[in-house]
N, C-alpha and C positions, 0 to 999 in steps of 0.2 A: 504493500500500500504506500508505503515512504517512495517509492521509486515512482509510482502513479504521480504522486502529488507532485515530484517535481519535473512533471513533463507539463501535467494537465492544474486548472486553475481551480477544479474542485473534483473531490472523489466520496461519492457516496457511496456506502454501506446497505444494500439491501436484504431482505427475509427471503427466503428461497420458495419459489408460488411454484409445484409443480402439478400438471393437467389430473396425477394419479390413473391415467387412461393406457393400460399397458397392450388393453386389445388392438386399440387403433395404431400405436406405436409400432405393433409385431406386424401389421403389414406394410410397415415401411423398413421393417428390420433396423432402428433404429431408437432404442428404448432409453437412449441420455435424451433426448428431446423434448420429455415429458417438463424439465424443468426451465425449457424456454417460454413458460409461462411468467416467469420473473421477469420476462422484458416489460410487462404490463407498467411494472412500479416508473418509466417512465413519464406516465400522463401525470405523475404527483409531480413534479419538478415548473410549481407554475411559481416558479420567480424567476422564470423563462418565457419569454412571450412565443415562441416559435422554436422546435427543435428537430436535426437531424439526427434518426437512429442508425448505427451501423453496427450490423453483428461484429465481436471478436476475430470472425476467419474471414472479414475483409480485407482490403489492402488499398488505401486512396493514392491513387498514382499523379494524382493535379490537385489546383487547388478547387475547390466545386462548392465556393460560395453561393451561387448563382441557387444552388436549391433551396437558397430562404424567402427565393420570392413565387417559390412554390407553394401551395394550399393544403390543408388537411383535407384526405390523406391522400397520398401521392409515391407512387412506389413504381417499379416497372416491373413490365411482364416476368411470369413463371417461364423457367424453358422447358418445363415438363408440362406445365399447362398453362399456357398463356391467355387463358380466359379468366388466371388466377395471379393476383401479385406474391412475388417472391418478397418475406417479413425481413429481408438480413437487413436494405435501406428501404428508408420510405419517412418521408413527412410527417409532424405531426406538430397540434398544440397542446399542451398542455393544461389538464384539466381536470378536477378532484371530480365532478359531474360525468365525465367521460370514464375514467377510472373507474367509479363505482358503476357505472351500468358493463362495462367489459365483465369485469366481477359478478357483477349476476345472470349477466348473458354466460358467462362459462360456466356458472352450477346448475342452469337450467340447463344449456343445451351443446355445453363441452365443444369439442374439436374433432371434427370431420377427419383428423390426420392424425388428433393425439396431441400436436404442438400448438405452438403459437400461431402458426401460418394459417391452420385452418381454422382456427378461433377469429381470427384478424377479418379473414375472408369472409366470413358470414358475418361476419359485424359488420362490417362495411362491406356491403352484399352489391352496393350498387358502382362499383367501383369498375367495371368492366364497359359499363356502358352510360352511365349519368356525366362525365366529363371527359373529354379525351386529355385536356389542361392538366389531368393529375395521374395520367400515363407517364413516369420516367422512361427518356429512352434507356433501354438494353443497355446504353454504353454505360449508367449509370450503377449497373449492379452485370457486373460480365461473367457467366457463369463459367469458371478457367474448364471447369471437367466437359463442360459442351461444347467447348469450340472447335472441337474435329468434326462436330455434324456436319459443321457447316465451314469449311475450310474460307474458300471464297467470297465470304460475307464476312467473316475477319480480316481477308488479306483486306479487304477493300475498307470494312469500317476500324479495324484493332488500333490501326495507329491512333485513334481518336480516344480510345478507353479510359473512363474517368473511377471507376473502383472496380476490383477484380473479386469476387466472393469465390472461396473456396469449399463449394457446396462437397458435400459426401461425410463418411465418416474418417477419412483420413485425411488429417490438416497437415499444414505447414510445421509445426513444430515435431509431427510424429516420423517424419522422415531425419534423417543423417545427413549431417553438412562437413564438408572440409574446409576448416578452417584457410587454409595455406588457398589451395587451388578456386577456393570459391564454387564449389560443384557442389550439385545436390547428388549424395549417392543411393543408387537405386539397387535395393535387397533381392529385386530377382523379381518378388511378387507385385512391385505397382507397377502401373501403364496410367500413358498418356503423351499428348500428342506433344511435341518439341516446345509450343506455344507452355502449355501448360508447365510446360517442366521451365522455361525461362521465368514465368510471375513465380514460380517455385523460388526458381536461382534469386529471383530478386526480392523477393520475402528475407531470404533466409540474410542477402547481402547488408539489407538495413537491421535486420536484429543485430547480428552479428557488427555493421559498424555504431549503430546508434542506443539499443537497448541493454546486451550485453554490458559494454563497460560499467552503466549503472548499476547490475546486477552486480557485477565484481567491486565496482568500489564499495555498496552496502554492504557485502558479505566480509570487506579487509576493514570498515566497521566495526559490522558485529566482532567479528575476531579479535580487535582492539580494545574494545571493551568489555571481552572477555578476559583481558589479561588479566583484570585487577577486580578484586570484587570486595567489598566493605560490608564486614560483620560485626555486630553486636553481639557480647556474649556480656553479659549481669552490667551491663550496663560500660562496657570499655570497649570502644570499637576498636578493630583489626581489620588491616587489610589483608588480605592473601593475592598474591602475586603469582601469576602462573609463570614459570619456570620451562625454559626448554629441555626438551627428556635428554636434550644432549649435551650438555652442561652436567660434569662430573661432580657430586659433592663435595664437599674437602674434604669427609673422613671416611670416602671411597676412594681406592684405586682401581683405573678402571683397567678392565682385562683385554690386553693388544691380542688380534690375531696374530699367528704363528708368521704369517705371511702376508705381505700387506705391500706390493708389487701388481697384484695379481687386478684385471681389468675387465669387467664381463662385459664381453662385446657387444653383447643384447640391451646394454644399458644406455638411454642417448638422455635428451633432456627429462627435468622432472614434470614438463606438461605432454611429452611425448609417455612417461610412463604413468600418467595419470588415466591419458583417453590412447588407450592400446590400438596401433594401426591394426586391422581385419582386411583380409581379401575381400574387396569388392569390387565393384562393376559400377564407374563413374557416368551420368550421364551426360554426353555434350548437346547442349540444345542446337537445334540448326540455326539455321539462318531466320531471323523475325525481328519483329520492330525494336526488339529490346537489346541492345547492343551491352555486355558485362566484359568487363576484363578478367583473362582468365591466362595468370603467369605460368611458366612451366611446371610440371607436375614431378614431385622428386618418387621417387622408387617407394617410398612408406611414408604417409603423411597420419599425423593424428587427426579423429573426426569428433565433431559433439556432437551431441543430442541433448536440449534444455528439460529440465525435471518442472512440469510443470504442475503446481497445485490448482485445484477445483477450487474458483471461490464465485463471490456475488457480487460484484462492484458494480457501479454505475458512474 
């Protein structure tokens, strides 16, 4: 949350609202979706006159101001069914009024789908056909895993792409990056088309140059302030000071190996032995709008994978 705060100007804390609908869920084989009901709590945020939603497994590639002189609600088409808006972006105002009828309208008549989408969708039922004005186009929510349907209508609209959503159950951070070469490496078991694997490359390149270090300088924090920790014992505080385990006591001596020449060749840096290289099978994206650098690739490179915890922010 400390690292939220200092990107973003507010980070709210919200209850976790899940649909509880695991029927509807099991025929989209997608049963974490029940708790995209939690997006609701954004209609409480009215000390906001107008706001844009964007799921977590977006990616804003410009800047896309331009959607605040957009209407409630305003979304763009499903690529699975385009008679339906896709919930990841979409317009909204905020409204305790609205709020609470969404809340009733889901205990009466729940989610067509289980999620958020088709709760949304039947709430704002006239969304298909009452305004064409609050059709986002497609470029506004680009669904990365469909764009080999339709190769041709990306080559021709993609360079325009204003957010990329990484619809399915496998995201951006559940794949393997190499740090060094800047590749996303691919386990054998996912597919997708060159395009998709470049908004991959280029996910992973802004964590890695922008997110990341905030991750690590909180964590040499925390660590920091782990060093030293102040107790109270009958009333006389003590600090206790953590001590490196290699730091000999003074009324130890400590025991040399026999041999101490000796160099294990398997050994290279300590962030090399931290994230152990693995044979894998790198992907190079081909040729598309997204142009990355990508330096020579040595014989063994360390790869990360970020540990991400489940939480509820807004």
């Amino acid at each position: 949350r400390s690292v939220l705060s200092s990107v973003f100007d507010e980070v709210l804390e919200v209850g976790v609202l899940d649909s509880a609908d695991p029927a509807h869920l099991a025929l989209m084989q997608r049963p974490e979706l029940g708790i995209t009901f939690t997006k609701l709590h954004c209609w409480t945020l009215t000390h906001y006159s107008k706001c844009v939603f964007m799921d977590a497994d977006t990616l804003v590639l410009c800047n896309v101001d331009e959607l605040f002189d957009r209407e409630e609600f305003s979304a763009a088409p499903d690529s699975g069914w385009p008679d339906c808006f896709n919930s990841g972006v979409f317009v909204f105002q905020p409204s305790l009024q609205t709020y609470n009828l969404l809340l009733q309208f889901a205990a009466e008549h729940g989610s067509f789908d289980g999620g958020d989408q088709g709760l949304l969708n039947s709430f704002f039922s006239n969304w298909a056909t009452a305004d064409i004005g609050k059709h986002l186009p497609f470029l506004y929510n680009l669904s990365s895993s469909s764009v080999y349907t339709y190769v041709p209508a990306f080559n021709h609209f993609g360079r325009d792409a204003k957010v990329v959503h990484f619809l399915g159950a496998t995201k951006p951070w559940n794949y393997k990056y190499n740090l060094q070469t800047k590749r996303v490496i691919q386990d054998g078991t996912t597919s997708g088309s060159f395009h998709q694997l470049s908004f991959l490359t280029l996910w992973w390149n802004i964590y890695s140059a922008s997110v990341l270090p905030l991750l690590e300088k909180l964590q040499r924090m925390e660590d920091s302030e782990s060093e030293e920790r102040k107790h109270a014992f009958n009333g006389v505080e003590v600090t206790l000071k953590k001590v490196s385990p290699y730091v000999a006591s003074s009324l130890q001596v400590p025991e040399l190996p026999e041999q101490t020449n000796e160099v294990d060749p398997t050994a290279r840096s300590h962030e090399e032995l931290t994230f152990k290289a693995q044979p894998v099978n790198e992907v190079e994206p081909g040729d598309s709008n997204i142009h990355l650098s990508e330096p020579d690739r040595p014989s063994e490179q360390p790869v990360f994978q970020p540990a991400f915890q489940e939480t509820s922010e807004m």
